[in-house]
Wavefront OBJ file of the C-alpha trace (Angstrom):
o trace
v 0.000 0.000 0.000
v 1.864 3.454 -1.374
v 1.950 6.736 0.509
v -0.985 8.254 -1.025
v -3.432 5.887 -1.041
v -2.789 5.228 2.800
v -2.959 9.417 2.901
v -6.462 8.779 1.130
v -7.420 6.563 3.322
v -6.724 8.734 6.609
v -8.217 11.916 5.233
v -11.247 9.716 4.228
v -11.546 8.626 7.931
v -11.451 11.897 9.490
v -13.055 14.199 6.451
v -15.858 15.511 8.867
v -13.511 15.753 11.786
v -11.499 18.423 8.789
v -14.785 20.067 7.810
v -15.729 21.184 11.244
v -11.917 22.415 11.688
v -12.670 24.415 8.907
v -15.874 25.850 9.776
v -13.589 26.121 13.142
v -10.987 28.304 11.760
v -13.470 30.718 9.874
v -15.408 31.229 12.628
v -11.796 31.945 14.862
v -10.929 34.024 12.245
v -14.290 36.353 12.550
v -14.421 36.384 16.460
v -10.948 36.367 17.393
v -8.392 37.350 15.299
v -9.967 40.227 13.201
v -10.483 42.349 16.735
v -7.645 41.446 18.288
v -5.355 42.806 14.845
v -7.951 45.976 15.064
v -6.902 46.218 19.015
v -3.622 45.810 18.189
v -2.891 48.348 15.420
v -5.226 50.809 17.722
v -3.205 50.337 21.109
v -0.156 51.111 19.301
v -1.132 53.825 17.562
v -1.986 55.594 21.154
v 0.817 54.521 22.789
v 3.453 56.654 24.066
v 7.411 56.420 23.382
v 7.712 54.937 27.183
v 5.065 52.875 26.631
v 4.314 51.648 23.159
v 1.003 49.459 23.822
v -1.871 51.943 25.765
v -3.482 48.681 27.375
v -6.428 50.928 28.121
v -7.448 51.111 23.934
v -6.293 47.675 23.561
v -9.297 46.190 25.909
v -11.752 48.701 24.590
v -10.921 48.240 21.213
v -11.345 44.102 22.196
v -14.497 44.458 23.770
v -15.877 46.496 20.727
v -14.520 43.876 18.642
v -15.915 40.866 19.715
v -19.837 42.420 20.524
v -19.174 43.575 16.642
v -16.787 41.147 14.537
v -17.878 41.860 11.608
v -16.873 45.588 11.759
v -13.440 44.484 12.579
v -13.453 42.148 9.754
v -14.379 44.885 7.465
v -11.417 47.195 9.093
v -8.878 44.227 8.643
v -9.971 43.467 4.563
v -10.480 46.748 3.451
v -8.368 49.281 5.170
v -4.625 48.963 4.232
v -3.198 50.290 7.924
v -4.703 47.062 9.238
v -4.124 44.243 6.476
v -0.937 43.883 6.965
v -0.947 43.081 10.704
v -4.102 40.803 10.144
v -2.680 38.840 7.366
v 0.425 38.395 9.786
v -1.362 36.864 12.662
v -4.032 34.694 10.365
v -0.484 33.269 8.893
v 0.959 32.433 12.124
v -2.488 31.000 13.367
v -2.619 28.858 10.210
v 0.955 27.350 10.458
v 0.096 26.255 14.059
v -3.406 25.269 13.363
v -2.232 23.467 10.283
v 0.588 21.395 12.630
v -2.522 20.409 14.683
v -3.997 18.886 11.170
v -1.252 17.292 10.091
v -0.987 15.467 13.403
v -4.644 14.264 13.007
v -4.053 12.802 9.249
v -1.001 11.174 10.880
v -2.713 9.472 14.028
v -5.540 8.130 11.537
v -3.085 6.624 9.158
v -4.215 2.728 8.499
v -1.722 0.933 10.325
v -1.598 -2.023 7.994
v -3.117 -2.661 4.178
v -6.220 -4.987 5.906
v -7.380 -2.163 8.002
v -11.528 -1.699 7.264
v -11.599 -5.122 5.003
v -13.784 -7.145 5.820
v -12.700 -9.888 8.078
v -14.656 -13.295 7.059
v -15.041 -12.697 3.286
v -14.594 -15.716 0.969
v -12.747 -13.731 -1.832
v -10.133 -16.486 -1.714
v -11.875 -18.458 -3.367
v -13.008 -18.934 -7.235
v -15.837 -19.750 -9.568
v -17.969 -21.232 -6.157
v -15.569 -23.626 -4.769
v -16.984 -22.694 -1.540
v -20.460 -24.045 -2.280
v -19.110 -27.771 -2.710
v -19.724 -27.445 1.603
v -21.411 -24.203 2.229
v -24.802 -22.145 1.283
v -25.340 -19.615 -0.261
v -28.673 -19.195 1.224
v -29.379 -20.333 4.896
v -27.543 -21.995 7.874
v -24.721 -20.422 9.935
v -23.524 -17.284 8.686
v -19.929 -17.777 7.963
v -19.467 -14.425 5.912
v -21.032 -12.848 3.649
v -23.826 -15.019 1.443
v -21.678 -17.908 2.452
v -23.866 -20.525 5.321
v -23.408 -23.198 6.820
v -26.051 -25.708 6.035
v -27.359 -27.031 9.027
v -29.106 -29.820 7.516
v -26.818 -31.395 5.310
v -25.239 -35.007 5.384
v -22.177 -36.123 5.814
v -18.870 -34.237 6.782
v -19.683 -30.434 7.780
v -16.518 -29.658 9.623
v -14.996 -26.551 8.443
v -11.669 -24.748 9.240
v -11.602 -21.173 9.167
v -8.535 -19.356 8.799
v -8.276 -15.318 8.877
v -5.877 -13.443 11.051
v -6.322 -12.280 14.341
v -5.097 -8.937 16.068
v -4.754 -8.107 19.523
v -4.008 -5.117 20.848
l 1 2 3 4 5 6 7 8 9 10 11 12 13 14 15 16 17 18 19 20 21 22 23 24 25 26 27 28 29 30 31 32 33 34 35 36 37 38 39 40 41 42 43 44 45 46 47 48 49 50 51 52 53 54 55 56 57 58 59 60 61 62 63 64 65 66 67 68 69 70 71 72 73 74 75 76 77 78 79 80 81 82 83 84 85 86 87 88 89 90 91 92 93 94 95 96 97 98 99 100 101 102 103 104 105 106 107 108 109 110 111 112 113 114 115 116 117 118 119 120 121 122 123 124 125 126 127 128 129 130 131 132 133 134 135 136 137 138 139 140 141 142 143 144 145 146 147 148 149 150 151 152 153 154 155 156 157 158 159 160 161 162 163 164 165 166 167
């Protein structure tokens, strides 16, 4: 099994777990990091030489932000004083976010080529050799549309062989 079809498989596994990241990320975006760049770029535009950040605009500015977010978000796309600081923090935020993604493709990696097959199947097997003993109807369920006939004559014993894992 090659890189990128085990990658497939592990993005497959945890595709809604990366949707709501997404929708995550957006909404983190909106609420958190558009009034905090706003805050930001306000604080130290009213700061003083000996101190550069007035904490008292920052907060304000914060509070404002997050009862109104999408103000901020307005300031932060279409006013040029205050792209450049957003853009830098939604880049940082992304790079660490994005090392919290990788880590989650990488944990749901298949750890062998028979992860999710179906244990029991009869694909061994060709052209209904199988059928020479078993059902394809009713009895026992061995696997999938293969039984074993309960009423049938004769020798019935039947060895099944599929691995086993233990953890």
């Amino acid at each position: 099994m090659g890189f990128f079809s085990r990658l497939k498989k592990a993005v497959i596994k945890i595709k809604g777990k990366l949707i709501v990241s997404a929708i995550l990320v957006l909404i983190i975006i909106v609420w958190a990091i558009a009034p905090f760049s706003v805050a930001v770029k306000d604080a130290m535009r009213n700061g003083t030489e000996k101190d550069p950040c007035d904490w008292e605009v920052l907060l304000e500015e914060l509070a404002a932000g997050i009862i109104d977010p999408l103000a901020q978000l307005k300031k932060c796309v279409f006013e040029p004083e205050y792209m450049k600081g957003f853009f830098t923090v939604i880049r940082y935020f992304l790079v660490f976010y994005g090392l919290f993604v990788v880590v989650g493709i990488a944990k749901a990696f298949p750890t062998h080529e028979y992860e999710d097959i179906e244990n029991g199947s009869s694909d061994w097997c060709e052209g209904g050799e199988q059928y020479k003993v078993l059902s394809k109807t009713k009895g026992m369920v061995l696997a999938e549309k293969n039984y074993l006939p309960v009423d049938k004559r004769g020798n019935v014993n039947v060895l099944i062989v599929r691995r086993f894992w233990s953890w």
